[in-house]
N, C-alpha and C positions, 0 to 999 in steps of 0.2 A: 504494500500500500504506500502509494505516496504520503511522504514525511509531512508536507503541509496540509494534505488531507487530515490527517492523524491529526494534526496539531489543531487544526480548527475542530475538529471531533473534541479531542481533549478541551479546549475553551471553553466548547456548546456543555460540555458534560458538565464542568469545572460552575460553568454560570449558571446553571441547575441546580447545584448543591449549594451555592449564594443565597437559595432563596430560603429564608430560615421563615419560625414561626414569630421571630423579634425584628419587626420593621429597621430597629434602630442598627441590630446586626447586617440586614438583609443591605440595608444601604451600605455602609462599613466593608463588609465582604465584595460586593459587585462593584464600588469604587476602586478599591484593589486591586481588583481583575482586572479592571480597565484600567489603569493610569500605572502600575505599579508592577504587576505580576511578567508581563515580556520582558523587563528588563534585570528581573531577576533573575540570582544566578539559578542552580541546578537544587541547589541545596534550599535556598529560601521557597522553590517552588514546591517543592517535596514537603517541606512545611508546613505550606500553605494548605495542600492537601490533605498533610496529614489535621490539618488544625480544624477544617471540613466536615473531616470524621468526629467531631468532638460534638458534647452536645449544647445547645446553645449558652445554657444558664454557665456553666461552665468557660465557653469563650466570653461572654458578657464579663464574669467576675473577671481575667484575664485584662481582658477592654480599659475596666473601671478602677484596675488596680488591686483589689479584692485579694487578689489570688496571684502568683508570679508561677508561668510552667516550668516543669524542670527542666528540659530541653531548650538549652539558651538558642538553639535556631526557632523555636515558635515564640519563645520572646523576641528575638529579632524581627519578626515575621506582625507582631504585638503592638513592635516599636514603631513600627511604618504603618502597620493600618491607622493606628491614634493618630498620625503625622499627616497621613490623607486624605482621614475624615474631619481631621481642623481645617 
């Protein structure tokens, strides 16, 4: 399969899982995708994904400061979304 195929697959999937049941996530997460997540590297995006997987209340506390992940790439990942959505 072509690599750019894949990759706009991977997005479309990627901005799927964006859409959370916490509007304030939902904007936060999809702002990311778009302004932030191409330009990261392999690792931050892997993060990203994995931070997807997480359940919202859990990224919210993350978000608000609440809670710091142990995985200092989804805190870095943490540190940009806050920085995007100001």
């Amino acid at each position: 399969m072509n690599q750019e195929v894949t990759s706009a697959t991977n997005l479309s999937r990627m901005r799927w899982h964006c859409r959370r049941g916490m509007r304030e996530l939902d904007v936060l997460l999809t702002r990311y995708l778009e302004t932030t997540y191409n330009q990261s590297t392999p690792i931050q995006q892997q993060a990203f994904a994995d931070l997807l997987d997480l359940q919202d209340p859990v990224i919210m506390a993350y978000v608000i400061g609440k809670e710091t992940p142990v995985r200092p790439e989804i805190a870095d990942v943490i540190r940009q979304l806050t920085r995007v959505g100001s």
